[in-house]
C-alpha positions as CSV (number, residue, x, y, z in Angstrom):
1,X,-21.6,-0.1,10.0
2,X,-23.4,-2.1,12.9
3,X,-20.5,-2.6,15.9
4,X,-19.5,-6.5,15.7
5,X,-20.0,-8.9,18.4
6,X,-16.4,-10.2,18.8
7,X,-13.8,-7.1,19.4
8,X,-11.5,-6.8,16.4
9,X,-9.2,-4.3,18.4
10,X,-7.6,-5.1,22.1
11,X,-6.7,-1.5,23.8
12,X,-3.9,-2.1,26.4
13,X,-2.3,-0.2,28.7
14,X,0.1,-0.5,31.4
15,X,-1.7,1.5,33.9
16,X,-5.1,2.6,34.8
17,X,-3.6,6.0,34.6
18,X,-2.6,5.4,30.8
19,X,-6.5,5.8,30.1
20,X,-7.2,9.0,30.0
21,X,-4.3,8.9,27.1
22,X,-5.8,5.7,25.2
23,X,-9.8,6.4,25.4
24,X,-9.2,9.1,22.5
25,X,-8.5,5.2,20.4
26,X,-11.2,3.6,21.5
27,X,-13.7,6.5,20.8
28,X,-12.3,6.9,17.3
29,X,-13.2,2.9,16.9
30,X,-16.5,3.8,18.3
31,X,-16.8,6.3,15.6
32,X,-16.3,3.5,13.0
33,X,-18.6,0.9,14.5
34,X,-15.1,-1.0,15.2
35,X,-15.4,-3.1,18.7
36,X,-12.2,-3.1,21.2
37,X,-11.2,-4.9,24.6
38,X,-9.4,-2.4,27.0
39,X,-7.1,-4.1,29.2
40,X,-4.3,-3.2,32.1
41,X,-1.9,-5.5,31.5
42,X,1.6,-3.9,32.8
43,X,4.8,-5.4,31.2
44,X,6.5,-5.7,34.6
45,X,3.3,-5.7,37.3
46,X,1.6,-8.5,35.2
47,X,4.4,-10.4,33.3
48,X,2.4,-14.1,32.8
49,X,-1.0,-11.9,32.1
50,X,1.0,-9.9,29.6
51,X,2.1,-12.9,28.1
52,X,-0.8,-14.8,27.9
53,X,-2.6,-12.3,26.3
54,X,-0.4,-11.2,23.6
55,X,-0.3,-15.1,22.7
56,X,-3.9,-15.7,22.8
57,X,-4.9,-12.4,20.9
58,X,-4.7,-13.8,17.5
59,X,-6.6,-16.8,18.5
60,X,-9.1,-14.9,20.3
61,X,-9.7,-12.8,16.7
62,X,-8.1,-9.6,17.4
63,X,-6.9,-8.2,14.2
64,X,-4.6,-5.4,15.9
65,X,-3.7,-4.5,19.6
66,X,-2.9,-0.8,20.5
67,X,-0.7,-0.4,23.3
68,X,0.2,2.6,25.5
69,X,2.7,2.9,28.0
70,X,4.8,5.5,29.7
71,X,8.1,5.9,31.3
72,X,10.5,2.8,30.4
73,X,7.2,1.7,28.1
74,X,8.0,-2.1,27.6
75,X,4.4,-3.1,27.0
76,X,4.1,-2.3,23.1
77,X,7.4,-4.1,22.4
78,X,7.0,-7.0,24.9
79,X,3.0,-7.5,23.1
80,X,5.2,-7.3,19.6
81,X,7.4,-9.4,20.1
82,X,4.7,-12.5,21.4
83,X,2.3,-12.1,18.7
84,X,2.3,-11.4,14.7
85,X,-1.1,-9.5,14.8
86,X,-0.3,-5.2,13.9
87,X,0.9,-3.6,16.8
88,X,0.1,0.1,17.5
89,X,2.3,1.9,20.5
90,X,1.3,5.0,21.9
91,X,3.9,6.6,23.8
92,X,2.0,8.2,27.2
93,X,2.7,11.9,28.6
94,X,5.2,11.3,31.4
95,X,6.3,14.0,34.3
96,X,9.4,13.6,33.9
97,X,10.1,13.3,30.2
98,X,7.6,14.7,29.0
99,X,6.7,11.4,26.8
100,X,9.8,11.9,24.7
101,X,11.4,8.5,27.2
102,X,8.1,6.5,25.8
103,X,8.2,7.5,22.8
104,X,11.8,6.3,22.2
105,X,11.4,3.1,24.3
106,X,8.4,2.2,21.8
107,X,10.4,3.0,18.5
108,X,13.5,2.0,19.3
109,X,12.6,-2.0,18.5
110,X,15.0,-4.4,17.1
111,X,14.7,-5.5,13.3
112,X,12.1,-8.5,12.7
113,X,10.0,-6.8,15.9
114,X,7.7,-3.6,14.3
115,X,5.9,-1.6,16.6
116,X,4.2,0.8,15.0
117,X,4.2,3.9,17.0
118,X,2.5,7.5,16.8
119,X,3.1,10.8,18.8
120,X,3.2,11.4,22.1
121,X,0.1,11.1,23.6
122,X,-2.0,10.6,20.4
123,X,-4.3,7.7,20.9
124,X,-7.0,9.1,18.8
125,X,-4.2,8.5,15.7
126,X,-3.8,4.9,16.9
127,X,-7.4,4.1,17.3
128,X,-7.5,5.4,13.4
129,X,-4.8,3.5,12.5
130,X,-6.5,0.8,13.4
131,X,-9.5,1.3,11.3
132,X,-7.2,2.1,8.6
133,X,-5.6,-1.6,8.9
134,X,-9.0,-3.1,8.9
135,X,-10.5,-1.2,6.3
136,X,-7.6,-2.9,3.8
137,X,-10.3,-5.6,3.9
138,X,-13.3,-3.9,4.7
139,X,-15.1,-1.9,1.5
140,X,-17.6,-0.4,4.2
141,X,-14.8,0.3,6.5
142,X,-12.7,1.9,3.7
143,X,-15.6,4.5,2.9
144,X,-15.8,5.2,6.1
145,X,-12.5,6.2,6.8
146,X,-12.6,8.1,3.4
147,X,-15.5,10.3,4.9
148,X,-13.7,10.7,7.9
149,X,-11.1,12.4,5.7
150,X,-13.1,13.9,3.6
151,X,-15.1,15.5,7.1
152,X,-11.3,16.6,8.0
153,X,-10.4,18.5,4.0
154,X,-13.5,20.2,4.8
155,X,-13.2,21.3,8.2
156,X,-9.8,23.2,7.1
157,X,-11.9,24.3,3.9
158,X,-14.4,26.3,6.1
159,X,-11.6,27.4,8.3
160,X,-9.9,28.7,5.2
161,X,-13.0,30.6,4.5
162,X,-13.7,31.8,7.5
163,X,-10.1,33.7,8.2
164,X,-10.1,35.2,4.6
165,X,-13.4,36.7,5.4
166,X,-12.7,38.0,9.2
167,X,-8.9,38.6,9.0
168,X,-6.2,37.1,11.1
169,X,-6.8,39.8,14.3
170,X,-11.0,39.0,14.0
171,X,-10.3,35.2,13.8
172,X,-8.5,35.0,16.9
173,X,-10.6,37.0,18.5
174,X,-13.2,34.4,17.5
175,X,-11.0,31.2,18.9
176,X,-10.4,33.0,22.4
């Protein structure tokens, strides 16, 4: 599938330091030919950018925004609750929590305001997640995503394979 002009996906973060965390997403909509915007736009730093962006995304075509933030984490409930398009939070890896404060800043949204959120750290699941929201209306998308899968079944299949045929002490040897 031939990238589109006009970025379907906006990538958000609240910190520069949030992209090492939220490039795994937009290399997984790279995969699928899917075209993002990656933004800093921090919750509290940027308030009126925050804003303005989260009420101009649907406008502007966006189809779903994946937002990361760590520590207190406001940014994938603030874009939420300013916009109707899908929202994807992904919690980042904090020092002193470990992610778990993100993570439970990002689920923990009031009823009528869904944040869809997935683990710790995990941006390549969000950046799928959004392919998997836009294939519900793309039949090219949609295959692709089933041969991602399919790639995945037989990974584990080979794998599988593999251990039977070298034993558990052998395979290991192999990973290290």
């Amino acid at each position: 599938m031939p990238e589109q002009s006009a970025p379907l996906v906006a990538v958000v973060m609240g910190s520069d330091s949030d992209l090492p965390t939220m490039q795994p997403a937009v290399a997984m909509l790279e995969r699928f030919g899917v075209a993002a915007e990656v933004r800093v736009l921090s919750a509290h730093r940027t308030p009126l950018e925050m804003v303005a962006f989260a009420q101009q995304a649907a406008g502007r075509g966006f189809k779903v925004i994946i937002a990361g933030a760590g520590g207190a984490a406001h940014l994938p409930g603030m874009v939420a609750s300013l916009t109707t398009l899908p929202v994807i939070g992904v919690p980042v890896q904090t020092r002193a929590l470990s992610g778990v404060d993100s993570l439970h800043s990002i689920v923990q949204m009031p009823a009528g305001i869904p944040v869809a959120t997935v683990a710790i750290g995990n941006g390549a699941n969000a950046g799928l997640l959004a392919a998997q929201i836009l294939a519900t209306s793309d039949p090219v998308l949609a295959q692709q995503v089933m041969a991602y899968r399919q790639e995945l079944h037989d990974q584990v299949v080979a794998k599988d394979a593999r251990l039977l045929e070298l034993g558990s002490a052998a395979y290991l040897n192999q990973m290290a």
